[in-house]
C-alpha positions in Angstrom: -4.8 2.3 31.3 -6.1 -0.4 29.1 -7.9 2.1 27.3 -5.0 4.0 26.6 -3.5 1.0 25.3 -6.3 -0.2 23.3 -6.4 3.2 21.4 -2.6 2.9 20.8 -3.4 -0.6 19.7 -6.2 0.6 17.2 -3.9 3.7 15.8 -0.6 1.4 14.8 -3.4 -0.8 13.3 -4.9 2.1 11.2 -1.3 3.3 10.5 -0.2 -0.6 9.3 -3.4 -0.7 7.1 -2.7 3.0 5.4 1.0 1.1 4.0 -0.4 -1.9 3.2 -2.7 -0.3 1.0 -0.3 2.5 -0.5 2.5 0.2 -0.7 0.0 -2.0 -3.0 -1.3 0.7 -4.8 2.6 1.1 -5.6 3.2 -2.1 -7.0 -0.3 -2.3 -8.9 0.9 1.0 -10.6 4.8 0.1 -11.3 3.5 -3.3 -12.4 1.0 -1.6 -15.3 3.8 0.6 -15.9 6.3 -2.3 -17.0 3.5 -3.9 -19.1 2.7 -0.7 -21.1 6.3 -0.1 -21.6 6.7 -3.3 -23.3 3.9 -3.2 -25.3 4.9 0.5 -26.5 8.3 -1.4 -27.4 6.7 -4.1 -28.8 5.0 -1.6 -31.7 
């Protein structure tokens, strides 16, 4: 039983991690996006 639980436990934790990273990678890339657009407006 708790190793049932313990592999649920470890799953939502892998799960968590994969949208903390992608939601990240997100921001790093619409953050680079806003920059380069103002410097191409900037020319």
């Amino acid at each position: 039983m708790t190793v049932c639980l313990g592999i649920l436990h470890v799953h939502s934790f892998k799960i968590t991690c994969q949208l903390i990273i992608k939601s990240t990678l997100y921001l790093y890339v619409i953050y680079h996006w806003f920059h380069l657009i103002k410097i191409i407006q900037m020319c």
